[in-house]
N, C-alpha and C positions, 0 to 999 in steps of 0.2 A: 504494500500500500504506500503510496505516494505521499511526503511531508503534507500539509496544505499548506498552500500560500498567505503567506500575512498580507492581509490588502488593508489601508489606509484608507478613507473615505474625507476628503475636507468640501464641506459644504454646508454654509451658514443654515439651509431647510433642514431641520431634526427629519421632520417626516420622510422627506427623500430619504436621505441618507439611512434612516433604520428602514425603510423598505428593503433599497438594497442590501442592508446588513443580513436581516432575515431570510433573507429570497438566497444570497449568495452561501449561508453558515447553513442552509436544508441538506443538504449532499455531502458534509464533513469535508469538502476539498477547501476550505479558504476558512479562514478564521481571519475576521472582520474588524478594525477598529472606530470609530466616527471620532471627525471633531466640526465643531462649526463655526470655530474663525483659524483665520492665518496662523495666528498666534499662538494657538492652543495645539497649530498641526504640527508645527515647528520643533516646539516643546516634545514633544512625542516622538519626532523622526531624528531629536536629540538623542534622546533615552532607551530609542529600541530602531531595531531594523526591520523594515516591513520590503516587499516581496514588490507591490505594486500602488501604485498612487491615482486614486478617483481623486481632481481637482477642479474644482468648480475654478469660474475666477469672482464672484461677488462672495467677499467670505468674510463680512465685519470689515474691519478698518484697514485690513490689507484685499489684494488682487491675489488670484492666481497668479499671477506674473511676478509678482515681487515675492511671491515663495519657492518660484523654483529658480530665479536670480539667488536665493537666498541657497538654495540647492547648491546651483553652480559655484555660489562662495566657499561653500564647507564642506563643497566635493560629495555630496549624496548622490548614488549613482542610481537610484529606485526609479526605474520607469516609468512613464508618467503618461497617465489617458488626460487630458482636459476634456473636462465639459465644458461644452458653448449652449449658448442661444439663436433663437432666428436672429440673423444681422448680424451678429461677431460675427464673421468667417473673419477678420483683421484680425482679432484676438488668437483665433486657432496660428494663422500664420505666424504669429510673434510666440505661440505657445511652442510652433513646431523650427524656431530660431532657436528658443531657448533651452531644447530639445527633448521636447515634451515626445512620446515616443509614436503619438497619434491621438484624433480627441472626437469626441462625440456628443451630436445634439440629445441635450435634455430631454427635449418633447420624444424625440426620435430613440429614443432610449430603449430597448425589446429586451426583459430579465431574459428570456432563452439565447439569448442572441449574447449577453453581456460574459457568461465563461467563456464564450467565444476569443472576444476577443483580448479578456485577461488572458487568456493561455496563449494565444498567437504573441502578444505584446512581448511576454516573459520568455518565452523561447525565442525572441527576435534579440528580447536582450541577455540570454544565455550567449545567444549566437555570436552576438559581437562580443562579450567580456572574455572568450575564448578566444575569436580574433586578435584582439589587442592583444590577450598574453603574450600567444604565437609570435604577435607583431616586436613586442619587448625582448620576446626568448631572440628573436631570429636578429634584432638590434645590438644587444649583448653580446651574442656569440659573433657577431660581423667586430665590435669591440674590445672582444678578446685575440680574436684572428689579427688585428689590426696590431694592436701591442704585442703581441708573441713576435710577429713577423721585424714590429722596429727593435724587439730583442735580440733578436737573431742579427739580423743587423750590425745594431752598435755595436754586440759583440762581434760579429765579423770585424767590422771596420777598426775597431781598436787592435785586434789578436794580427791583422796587418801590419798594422804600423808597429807595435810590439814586436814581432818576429823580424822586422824589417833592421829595428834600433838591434835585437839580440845579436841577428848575424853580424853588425856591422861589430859589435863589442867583440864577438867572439874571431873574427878575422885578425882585427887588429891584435888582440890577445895573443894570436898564434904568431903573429908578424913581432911585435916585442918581445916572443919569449925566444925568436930564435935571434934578435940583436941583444941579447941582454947577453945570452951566451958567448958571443963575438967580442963584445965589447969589452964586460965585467968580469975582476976577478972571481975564480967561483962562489966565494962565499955571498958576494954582494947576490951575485946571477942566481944564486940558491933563493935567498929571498925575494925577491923582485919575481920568479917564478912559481915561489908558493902564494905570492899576493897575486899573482897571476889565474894561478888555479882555484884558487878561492872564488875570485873575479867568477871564473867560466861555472865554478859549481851555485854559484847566485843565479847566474844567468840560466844555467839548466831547470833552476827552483822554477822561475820565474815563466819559463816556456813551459813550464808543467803544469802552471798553471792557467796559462792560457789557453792547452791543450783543454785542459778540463772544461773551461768556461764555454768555451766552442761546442765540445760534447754536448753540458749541460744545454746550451740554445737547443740543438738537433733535437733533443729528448723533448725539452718544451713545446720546440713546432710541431713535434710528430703527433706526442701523445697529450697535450692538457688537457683535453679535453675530459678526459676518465678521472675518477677518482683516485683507480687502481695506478695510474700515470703519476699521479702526485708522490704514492708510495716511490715509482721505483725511481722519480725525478730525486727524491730525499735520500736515496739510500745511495743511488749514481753519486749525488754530492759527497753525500759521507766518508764512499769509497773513496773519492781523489783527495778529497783532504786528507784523509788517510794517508795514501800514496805522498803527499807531498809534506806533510810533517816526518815521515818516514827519510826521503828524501834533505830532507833538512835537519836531520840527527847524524847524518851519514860523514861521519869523518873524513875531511878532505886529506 
């Protein structure tokens, strides 16, 4: 058996409004509330969520209009039938600006005809609140594809220029350690070679882990999407710090 729908009634006529209460709470599908000014609907649609909105617009000292302006302030998303009169059709069109979900003559009003179109109104607005998610899901994940990719990226773009400075270090490295030989007696050429070596096992730390950063991008563009990715993106990390605190205990 199906929830029933909390429907809203605002409509200054008591009598109308408990007809339709009546008429709609006979079949157990809607459980019914009334109110008969602005004010008092307002108050209500503060304090509880209702499913659907009967709104008149002469309702006491406010409009229909000015409660679902009041709607659109505080982001109430409850769908909304206006009721008009002969002569509003102006009203219905600034009801259906403000977006009221569709609206119907008073006079014109048929109780068998009325679950009609609360049900069509309600799955019109299931219809879209599902759209929208969809719309946010498929926003989001275009916003995560978008930052993983300038990930991947800047890490590329820096582990270039990084690799580019490391070779230049490690050239010259190999280029002073063979004049230091040439030149220095050995004692001097001894040291000057172990500050050399030193030098080259920094620079290996250093390419290790740029190495890793590189990995880690690949892993992010491939898999973030999963949960399960998140695990093996944390465990990939842990492993090369691993490797590289390893590598940085390593006696030169």
């Amino acid at each position: 058996m199906k929830t029933p729908l909390n429907v809203l009634i605002i409509d200054d006529e008591d009598a109308f409004s408990n007809l339709l209460r009546m008429d709609l709470e006979s079949d157990g599908k809607y459980v019914v509330k009334t109110a008969n000014t602005g004010e008092l609907g307002i108050s209500m649609m503060k304090s509880d969520r209702y499913d659907i909105l009967l709104l008149d617009y002469h309702i006491g000292t406010m409009t229909g209009l000015q409660v679902m302006q009041w709607m659109n302030d505080a982001i109430v998303d409850t769908p909304v039938i206006m009721l008009t009169a002969a002569g509003t059709e102006e009203i219905a069109v600034n009801a259906m600006k403000l977006g009221a979900y569709d609206y119907a003559r008073k006079e014109r009003l048929e109780l068998t005809h009325l679950p009609i179109l609360i049900n069509g109104i309600y799955e019109r607005y299931l219809f879209r609140k599902e759209s929208k998610l969809k719309e946010l899901e498929r926003l989001e994940e275009e916003k995560q594809q978008a930052a993983v990719q300038m990930f991947q990226t800047t890490v590329r773009t820096i582990a270039h220029h990084v690799n580019n400075a490391l070779a230049i270090i490690m050239l010259r490295s190999s280029s002073y350690e063979r004049m230091v030989k040439k030149t220095l007696d050995a004692e001097t050429a001894n040291q000057f070679i172990q500050l050399i070596a030193d030098l080259k096992g920094q620079a290996s730390v250093i390419e290790s882990v740029v190495r890793s950063l590189v990995e880690l991008s690949n892993i992010v563009y491939t898999n973030y999407v999963s949960d399960q990715s998140i695990i093996d993106i944390r465990e990939e990390l842990e492993k090369n710090l691993k490797i590289m605190e390893e590598k940085q205990n390593v006696p030169l």
